[in-house]
C-alpha positions as CSV (number, residue, x, y, z in Angstrom):
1,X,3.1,4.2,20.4
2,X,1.4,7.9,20.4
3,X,-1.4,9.1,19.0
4,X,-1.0,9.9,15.2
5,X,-1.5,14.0,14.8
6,X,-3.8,14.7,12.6
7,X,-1.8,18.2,12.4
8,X,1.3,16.7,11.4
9,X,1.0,14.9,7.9
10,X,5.1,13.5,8.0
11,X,3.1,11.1,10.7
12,X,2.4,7.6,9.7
13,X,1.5,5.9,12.8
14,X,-1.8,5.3,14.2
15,X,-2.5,4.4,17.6
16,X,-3.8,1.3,18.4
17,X,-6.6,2.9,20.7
18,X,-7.6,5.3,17.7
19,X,-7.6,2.4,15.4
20,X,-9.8,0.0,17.6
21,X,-12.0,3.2,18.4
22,X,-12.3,3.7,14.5
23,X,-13.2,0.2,13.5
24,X,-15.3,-0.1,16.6
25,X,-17.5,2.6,15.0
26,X,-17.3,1.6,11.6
27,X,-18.7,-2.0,12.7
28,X,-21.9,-0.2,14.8
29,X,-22.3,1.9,11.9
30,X,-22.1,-0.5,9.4
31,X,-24.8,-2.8,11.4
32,X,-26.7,-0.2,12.4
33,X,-26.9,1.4,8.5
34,X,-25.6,-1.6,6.3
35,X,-22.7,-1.0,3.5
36,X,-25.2,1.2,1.2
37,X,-26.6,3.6,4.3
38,X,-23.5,3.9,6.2
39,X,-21.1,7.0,5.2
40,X,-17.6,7.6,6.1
41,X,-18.9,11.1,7.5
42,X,-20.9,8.7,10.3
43,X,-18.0,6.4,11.0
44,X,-15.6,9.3,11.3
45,X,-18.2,11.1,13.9
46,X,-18.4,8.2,15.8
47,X,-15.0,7.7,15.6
48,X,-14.4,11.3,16.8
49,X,-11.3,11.5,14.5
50,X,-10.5,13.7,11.9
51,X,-11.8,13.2,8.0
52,X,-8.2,13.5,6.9
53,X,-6.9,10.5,9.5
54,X,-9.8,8.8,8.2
55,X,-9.0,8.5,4.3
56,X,-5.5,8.3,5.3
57,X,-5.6,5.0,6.5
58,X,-8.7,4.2,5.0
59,X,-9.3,5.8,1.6
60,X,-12.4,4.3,0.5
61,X,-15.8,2.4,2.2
62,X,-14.6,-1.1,1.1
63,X,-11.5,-0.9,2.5
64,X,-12.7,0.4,5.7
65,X,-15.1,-2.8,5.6
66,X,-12.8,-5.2,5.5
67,X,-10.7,-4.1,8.1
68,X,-13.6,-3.5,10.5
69,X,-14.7,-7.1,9.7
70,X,-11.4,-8.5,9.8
71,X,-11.1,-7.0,13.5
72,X,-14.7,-8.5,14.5
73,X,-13.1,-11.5,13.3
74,X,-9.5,-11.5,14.5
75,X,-10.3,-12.9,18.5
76,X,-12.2,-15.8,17.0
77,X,-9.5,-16.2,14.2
78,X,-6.8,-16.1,17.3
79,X,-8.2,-18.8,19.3
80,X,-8.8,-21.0,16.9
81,X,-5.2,-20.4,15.9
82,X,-4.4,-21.7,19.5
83,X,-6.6,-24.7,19.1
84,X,-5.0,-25.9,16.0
85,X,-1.4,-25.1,18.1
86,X,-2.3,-26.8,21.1
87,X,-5.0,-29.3,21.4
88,X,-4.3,-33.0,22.8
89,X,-5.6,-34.8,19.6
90,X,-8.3,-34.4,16.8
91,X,-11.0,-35.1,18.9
92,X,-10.1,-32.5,21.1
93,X,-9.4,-30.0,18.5
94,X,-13.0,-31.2,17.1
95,X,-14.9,-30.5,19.6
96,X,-13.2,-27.4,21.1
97,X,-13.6,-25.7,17.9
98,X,-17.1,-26.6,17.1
99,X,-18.1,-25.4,20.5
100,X,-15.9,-22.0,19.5
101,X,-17.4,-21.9,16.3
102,X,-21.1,-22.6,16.8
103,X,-20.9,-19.9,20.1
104,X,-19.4,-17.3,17.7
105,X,-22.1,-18.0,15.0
106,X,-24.8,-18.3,17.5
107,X,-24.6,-15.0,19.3
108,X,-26.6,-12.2,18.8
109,X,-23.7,-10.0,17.2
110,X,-22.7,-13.0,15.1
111,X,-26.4,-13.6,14.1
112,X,-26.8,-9.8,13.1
113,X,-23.8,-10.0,11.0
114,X,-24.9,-13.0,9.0
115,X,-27.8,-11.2,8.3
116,X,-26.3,-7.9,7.6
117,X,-24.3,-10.1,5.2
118,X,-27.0,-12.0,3.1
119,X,-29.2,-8.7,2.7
120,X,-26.3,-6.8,1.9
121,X,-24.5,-8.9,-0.6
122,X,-27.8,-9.0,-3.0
123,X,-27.1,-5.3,-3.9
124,X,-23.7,-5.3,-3.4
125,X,-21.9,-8.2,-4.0
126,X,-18.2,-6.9,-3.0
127,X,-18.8,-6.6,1.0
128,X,-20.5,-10.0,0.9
129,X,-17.1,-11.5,-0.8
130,X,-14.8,-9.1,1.8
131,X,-16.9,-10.6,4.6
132,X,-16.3,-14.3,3.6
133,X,-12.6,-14.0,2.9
134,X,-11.7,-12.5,6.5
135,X,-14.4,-14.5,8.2
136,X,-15.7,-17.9,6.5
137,X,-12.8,-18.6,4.7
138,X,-10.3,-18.1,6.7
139,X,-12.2,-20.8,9.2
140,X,-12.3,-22.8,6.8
141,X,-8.6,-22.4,5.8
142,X,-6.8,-23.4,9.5
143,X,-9.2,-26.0,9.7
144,X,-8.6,-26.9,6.3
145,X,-4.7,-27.3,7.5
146,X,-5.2,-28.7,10.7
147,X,-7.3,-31.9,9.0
148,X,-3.9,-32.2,6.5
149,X,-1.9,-32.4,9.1
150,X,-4.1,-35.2,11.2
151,X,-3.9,-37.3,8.2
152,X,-0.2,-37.0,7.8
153,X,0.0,-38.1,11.4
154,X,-2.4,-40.9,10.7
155,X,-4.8,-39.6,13.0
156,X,-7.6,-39.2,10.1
157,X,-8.0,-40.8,6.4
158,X,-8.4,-37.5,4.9
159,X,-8.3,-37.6,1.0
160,X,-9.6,-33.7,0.5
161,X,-9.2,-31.8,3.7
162,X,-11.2,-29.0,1.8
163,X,-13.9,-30.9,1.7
164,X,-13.0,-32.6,4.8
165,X,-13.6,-29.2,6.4
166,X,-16.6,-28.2,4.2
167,X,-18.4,-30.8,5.8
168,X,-17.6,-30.5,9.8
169,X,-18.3,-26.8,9.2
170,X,-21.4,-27.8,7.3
171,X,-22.8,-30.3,10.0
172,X,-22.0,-27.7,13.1
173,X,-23.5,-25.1,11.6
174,X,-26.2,-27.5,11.1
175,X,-30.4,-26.9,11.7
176,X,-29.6,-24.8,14.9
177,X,-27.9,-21.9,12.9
178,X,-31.2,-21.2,10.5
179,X,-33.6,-21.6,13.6
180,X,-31.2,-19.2,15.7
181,X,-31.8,-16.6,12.6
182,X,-35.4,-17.1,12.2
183,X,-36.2,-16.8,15.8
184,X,-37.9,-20.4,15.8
185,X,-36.4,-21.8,19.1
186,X,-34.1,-20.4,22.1
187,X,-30.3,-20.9,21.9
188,X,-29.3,-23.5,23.5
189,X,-27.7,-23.7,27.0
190,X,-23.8,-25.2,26.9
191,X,-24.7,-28.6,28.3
192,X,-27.0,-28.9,25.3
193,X,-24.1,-27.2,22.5
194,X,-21.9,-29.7,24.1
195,X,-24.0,-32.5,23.3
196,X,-24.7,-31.5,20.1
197,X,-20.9,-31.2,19.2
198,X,-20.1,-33.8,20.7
199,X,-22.7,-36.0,18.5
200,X,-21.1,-34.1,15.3
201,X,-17.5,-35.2,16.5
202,X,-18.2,-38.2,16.7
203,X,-19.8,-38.9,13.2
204,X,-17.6,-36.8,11.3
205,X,-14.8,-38.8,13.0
206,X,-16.7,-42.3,12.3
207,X,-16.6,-41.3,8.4
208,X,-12.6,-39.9,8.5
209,X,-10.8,-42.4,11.3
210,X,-8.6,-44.2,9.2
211,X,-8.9,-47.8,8.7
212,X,-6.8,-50.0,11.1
213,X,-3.3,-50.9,9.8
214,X,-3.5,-48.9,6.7
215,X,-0.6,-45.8,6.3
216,X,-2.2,-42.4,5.8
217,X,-1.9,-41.6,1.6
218,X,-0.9,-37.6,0.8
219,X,-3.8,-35.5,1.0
220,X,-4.9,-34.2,-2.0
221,X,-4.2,-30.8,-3.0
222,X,-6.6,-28.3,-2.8
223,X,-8.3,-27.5,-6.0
């Protein structure tokens, strides 16, 4: 694919390196100057592209929000896609995506975001609710349909995968999230994530293994 021109406006393509380079800067600027202080006249600098390529493919802030966040997001979104695909069992998938997860949340890019989020949603609620679509809820969505589908194959008594999903989200996230955010202890090293998830596992699976001899019911349907 070439590089869209911005001289030619019969051209509707944009390059994937002008794109990334584009939402690249619109993430730093939006973390560096939050939804309110950021302008489309800094992201487009940064950017080095044209104002007019800019609102062509982006014709207002909210939408450029999304689609930065959605890109921060994608990679993470992606291999958990190949988890749910291609892990040998539950308790596999369980633990490889709580280690996944709790990493992602953990780091310090994924720990400025959060709070980038929760200061910036009090003003303005609409990036808060963008962020959680693209990010949080669509976690919470494949893992949502990855639980469904261990009941069907009897691997898991699962009456409400949502809430199924609400909780093992809930109990990686855990303690260690709030005292990564508030500075109160170190992250952890691997060995001790791997511990921790590994303890999670095993008592979300000690309150979802189905009971011995029983046939898995339809899970319920999401409300």
């Amino acid at each position: 694919m070439t590089d869209l021109q911005d001289s030619d406006p019969g051209e509707v393509r944009l390059s994937k390196a002008r794109l990334d380079r584009i939402l690249a800067a619109a993430q730093t600027i939006f973390m560096a100057h939050g939804f309110n202080g950021a302008t489309t006249d800094m992201i487009q600098a940064a950017a080095g592209v044209s104002k007019s390529t800019l609102y062509r493919y982006f014709p207002t802030k909210e939408i450029l929000f999304k689609a930065a966040f959605e890109a921060f997001s994608r990679e993470f979104l992606t291999n958990v896609g190949r988890l749910c695909r291609e892990s040998d069992g539950v308790e596999t998938f369980l633990n490889q995506f709580g280690m996944e997860f709790l990493q992602a949340l953990i780091a310090p890019r994924g720990l400025d975001i959060f709070r980038l989020m929760v200061s910036e949603s009090q003003r303005f609620p609409k990036p808060g609710k963008l962020f959680y679509l693209v990010g949080p809820k669509a976690t919470a969505d494949m893992v949502e349909s990855y639980l469904a589908r261990a009941h069907r194959r009897g691997e898991l008594h699962v009456a409400s995968p949502a809430i199924a999903a609400e909780h093992f989200i809930g109990m990686i996230r855990g303690d260690l999230h709030l005292r990564c955010l508030l500075g109160v202890s170190k992250p952890p090293s691997t060995a001790q994530l791997k511990r921790f998830v590994a303890a999670t596992v095993a008592a979300f699976l000690a309150a979802y293994r189905p009971a011995a001899g029983k046939d898995p019911e339809p899970p319920s349907a999401p409300s």
